[in-house]
C-alpha positions in Angstrom: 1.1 26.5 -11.0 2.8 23.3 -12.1 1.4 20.5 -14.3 2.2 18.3 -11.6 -0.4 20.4 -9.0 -2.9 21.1 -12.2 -3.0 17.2 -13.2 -3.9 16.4 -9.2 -6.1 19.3 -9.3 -7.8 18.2 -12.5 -8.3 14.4 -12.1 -9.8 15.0 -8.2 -11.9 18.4 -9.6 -10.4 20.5 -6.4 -7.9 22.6 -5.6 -4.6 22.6 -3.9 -3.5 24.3 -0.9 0.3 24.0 -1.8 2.3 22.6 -4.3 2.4 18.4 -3.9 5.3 16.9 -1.9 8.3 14.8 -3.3 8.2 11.4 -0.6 10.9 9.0 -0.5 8.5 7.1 -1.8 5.4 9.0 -4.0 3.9 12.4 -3.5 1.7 13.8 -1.7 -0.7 16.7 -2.0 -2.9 18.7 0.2 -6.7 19.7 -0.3 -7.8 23.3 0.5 -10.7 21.6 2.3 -11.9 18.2 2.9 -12.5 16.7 -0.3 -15.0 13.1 -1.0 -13.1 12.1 -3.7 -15.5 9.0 -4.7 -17.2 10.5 -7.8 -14.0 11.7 -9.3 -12.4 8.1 -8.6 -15.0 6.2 -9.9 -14.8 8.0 -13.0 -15.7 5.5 -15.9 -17.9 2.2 -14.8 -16.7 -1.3 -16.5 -20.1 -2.3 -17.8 -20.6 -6.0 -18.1 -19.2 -7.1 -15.0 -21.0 -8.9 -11.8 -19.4 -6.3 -9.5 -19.2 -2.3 -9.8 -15.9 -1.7 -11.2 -14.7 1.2 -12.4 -11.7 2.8 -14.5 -9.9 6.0 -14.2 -7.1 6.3 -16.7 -5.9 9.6 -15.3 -5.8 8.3 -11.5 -3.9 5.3 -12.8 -1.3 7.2 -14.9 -0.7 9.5 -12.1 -0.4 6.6 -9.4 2.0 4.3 -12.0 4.5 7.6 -12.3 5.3 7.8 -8.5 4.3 4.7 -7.0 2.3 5.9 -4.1 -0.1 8.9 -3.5 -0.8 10.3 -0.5 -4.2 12.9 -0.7 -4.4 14.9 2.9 -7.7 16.1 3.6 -9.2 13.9 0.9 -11.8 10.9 2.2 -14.3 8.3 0.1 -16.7 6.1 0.2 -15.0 2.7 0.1 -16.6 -0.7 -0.5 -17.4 -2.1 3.1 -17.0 -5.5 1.6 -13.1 -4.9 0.9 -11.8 -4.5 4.8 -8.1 -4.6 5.3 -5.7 -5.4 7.5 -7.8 -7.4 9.9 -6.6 -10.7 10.2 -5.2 -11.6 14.0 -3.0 -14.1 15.8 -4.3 -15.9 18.5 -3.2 -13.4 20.8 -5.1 -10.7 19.5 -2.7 -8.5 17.9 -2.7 -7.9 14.4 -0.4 -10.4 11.9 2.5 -8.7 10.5 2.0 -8.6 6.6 5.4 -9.4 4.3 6.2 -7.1 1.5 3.9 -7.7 -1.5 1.6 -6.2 -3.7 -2.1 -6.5 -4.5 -2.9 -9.1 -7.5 -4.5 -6.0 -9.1 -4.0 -4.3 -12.0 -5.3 -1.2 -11.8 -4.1 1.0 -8.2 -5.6 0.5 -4.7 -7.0 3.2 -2.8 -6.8 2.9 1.6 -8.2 5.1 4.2 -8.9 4.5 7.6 -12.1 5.0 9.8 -12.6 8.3 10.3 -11.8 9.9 13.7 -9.5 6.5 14.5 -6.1 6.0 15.1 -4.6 2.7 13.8 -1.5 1.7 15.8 0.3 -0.5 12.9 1.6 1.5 10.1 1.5 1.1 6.7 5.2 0.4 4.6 5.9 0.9 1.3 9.1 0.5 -0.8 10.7 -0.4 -3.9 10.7 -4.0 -5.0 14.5 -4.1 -5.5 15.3 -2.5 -2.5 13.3 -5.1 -0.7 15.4 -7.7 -2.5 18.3 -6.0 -1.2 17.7 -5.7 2.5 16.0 -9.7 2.3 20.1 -10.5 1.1 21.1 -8.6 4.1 19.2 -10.7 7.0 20.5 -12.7 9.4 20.0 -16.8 8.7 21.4 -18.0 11.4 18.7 -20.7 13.1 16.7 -20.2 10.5 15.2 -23.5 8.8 16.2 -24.8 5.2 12.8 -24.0 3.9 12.9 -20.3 5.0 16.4 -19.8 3.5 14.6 -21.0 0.2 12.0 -18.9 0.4 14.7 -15.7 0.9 16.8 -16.8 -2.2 13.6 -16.8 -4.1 12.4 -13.3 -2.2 16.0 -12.2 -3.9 15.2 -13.0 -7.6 13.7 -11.5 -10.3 11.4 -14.3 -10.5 9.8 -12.9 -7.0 7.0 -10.5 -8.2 5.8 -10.4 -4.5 2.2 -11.4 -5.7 -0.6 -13.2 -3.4 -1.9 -15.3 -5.8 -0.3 -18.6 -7.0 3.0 -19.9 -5.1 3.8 -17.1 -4.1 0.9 -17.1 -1.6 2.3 -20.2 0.3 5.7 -18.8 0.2 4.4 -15.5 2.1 2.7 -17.4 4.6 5.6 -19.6 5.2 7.8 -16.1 6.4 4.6 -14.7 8.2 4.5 -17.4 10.8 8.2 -18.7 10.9 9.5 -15.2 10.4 7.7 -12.7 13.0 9.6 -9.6 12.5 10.2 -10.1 9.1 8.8 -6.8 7.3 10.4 -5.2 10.5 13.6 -6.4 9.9 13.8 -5.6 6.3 12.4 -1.9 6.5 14.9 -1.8 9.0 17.6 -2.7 6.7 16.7 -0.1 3.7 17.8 3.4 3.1 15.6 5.9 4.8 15.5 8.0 1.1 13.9 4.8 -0.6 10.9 4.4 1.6 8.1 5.3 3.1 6.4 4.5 7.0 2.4 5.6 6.7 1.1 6.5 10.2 -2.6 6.0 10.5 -3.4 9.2 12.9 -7.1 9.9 14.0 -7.0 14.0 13.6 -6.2 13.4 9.9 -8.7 13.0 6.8 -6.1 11.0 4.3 -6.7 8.2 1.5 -3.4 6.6 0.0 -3.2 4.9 -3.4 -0.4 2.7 -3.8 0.3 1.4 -7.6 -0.2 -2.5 -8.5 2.7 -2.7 -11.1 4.7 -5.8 -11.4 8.2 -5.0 -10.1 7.6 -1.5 -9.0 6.1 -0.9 -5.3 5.5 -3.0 -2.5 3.8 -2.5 0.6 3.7 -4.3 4.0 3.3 -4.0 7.9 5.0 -5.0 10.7 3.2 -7.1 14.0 1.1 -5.3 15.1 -0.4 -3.8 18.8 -4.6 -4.4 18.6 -6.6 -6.7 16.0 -9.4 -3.7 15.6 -7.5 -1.9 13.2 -9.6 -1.7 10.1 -8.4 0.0 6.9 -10.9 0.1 3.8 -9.9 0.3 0.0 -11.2 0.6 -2.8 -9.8 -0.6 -6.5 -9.8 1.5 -9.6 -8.6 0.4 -12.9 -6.5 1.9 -15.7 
């Protein structure tokens, strides 16, 4: 057995069917049987706050060595106040989300509704390779304030945060730039990142690291607004 299947083993308390998958992006490993992973998430609570919070070093560690985790036949009981993904347009359709990562230390955990299928995947990619397909796209007709925006998006002084001026910066390529996080997955190597399809026959959480500088997720417009993801958020 390796240490990398004994350390997933060990932190979720269940075994295995196979050894975990190398992703372009992450690994991920496969349950022998459906597997509620919420008391071995929620491992040590952070006493002293106003809100359960908890800490799981070994999750953490795990999650900041690959970047994202993907656990098949694994599901939790996620905080019904912390719904994802379900802003909409005017039209109904779901808002495409640029490339950024949670203002988070600690990792995020995502699952879907059970027994639903979410149209809108979930992206995920490097934070330099982002910077490097942003370079890439096509300015022509764009306005002097988006170009801004992309020569910022291009620096190392882009962190992709939503908190702070970054926030306004994202919202300025969310409406003014449409196919944004389509265009730039587009535009990066298929070896350096990773499309999550949200299908209704599987049981599947994902935990995505919060790392400054490391991964970044996002999602391209989308097809219904009732598309409903729930996390949870785990510290180190």
């Amino acid at each position: 057995m390796s240490e990398l299947k004994d350390c997933v083993e060990s932190i979720f308390e269940a075994k295995l069917a196979r050894e975990p998958v190398y992703l372009p992006v992450g690994i991920s490993a496969v349950f022998q049987n459906v597997v509620d992973i919420s008391a071995t998430t929620r491992k040590f609570r952070i006493e002293g706050s106003t809100q359960s919070k908890f800490r799981n070093p070994g999750l953490c560690a795990l999650t900041e060595e690959f970047g994202v985790v993907s656990l098949v036949n694994a599901y939790m009981w996620a905080s019904s106040n912390l719904e994802l993904s379900g802003s909409a347009s005017d039209d109904g359709l779901l808002m495409q989300d640029p490339f950024h990562r949670d203002p988070f230390e600690g990792v995020t955990l995502i699952q879907k509704s059970r027994d639903f299928r979410r149209k809108v995947p979930t992206d995920y990619a490097f934070a330099d390779d982002v910077r490097k397909a942003v370079a890439q796209l096509d300015r022509a007709n764009l306005s002097g304030e988006v170009c801004a925006v992309l020569d910022f998006m291009q620096s190392k002084d882009c962190l992709f945060s939503l908190e702070g001026p970054e926030l306004g910066l994202n919202e300025t390529i969310q409406t003014s730039m449409p196919d944004f996080s389509e265009l730039v997955f587009g535009l990066m190597p298929d070896d350096r990142k990773l499309r999550k399809h949200w299908t209704s026959d599987i049981n599947e959480v994902v935990i995505h690291s919060n790392r400054p500088d490391f991964i970044v997720h996002g999602r391209p417009t989308g097809h219904a607004g009732k598309n409903r993801l729930v996390g949870m958020l785990i510290e180190p």
